[in-house]
C-alpha positions in Angstrom: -53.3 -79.6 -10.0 -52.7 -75.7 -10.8 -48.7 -76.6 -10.9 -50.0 -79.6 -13.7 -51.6 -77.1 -15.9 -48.7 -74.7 -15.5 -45.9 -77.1 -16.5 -48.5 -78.5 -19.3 -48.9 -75.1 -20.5 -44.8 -74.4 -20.7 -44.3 -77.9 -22.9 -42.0 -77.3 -25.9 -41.0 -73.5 -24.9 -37.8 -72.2 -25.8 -35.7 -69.9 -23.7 -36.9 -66.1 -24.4 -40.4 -67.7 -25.1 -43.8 -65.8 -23.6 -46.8 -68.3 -22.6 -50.3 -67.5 -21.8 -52.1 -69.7 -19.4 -55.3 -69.6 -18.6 -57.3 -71.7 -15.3 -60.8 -72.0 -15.6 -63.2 -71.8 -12.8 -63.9 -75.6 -13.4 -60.1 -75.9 -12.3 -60.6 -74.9 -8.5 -58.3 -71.8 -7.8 -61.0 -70.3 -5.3 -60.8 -74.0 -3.6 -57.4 -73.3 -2.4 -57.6 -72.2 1.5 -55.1 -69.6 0.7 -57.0 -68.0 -2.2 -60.5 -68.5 -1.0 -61.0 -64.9 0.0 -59.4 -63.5 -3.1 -60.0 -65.0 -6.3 -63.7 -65.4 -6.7 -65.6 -68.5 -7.5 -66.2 -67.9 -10.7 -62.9 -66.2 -12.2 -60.8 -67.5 -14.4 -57.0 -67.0 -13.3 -54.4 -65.6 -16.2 -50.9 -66.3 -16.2 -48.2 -65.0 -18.4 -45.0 -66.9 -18.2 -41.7 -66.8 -19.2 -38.8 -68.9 -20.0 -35.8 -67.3 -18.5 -33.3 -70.6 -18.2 -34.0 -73.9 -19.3 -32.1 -76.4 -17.1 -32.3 -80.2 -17.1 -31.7 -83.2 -14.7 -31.8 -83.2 -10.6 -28.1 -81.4 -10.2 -29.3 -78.8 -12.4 -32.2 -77.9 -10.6 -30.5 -77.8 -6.9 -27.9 -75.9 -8.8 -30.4 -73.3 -9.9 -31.9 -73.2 -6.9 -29.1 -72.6 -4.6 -27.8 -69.6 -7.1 -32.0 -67.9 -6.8 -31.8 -68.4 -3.2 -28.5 -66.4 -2.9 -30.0 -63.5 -5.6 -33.0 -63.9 -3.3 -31.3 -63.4 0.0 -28.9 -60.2 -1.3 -31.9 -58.3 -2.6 -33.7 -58.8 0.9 -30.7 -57.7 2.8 
């Protein structure tokens, strides 16, 4: 649900764009197991997002993930 809102929010950006997302309480975040014990029942969650690449179709998207893996991996190293 979260990732719903998220890709909702980023509709129509354009590379370079900044987006503001906000999840309401009403949404669930402090259901999560994982966030239970840090965001509180009754916060709303605040994301700002940016478009950095905009890729399209499956090949594009295992393409772009290989390539962040390998930056990935080299900064960890």
């Amino acid at each position: 649900m979260i990732l719903d809102v998220l890709n909702a929010g980023m509709m129509g950006a354009c590379k370079g764009e900044t987006r503001f997302v906000t999840i309401p309480p009403e949404m669930g975040m402090s259901k999560i197991k994982t966030l239970q014990n840090i965001v509180p029942a009754d916060a709303d969650v605040h994301y700002t997002l940016e478009v950095m690449e905009i890729i399209q179709g499956e090949k594009a998207i295992e393409e772009y993930k290989q390539e962040h893996w390998k930056e990935k991996r080299k900064e960890e190293l």
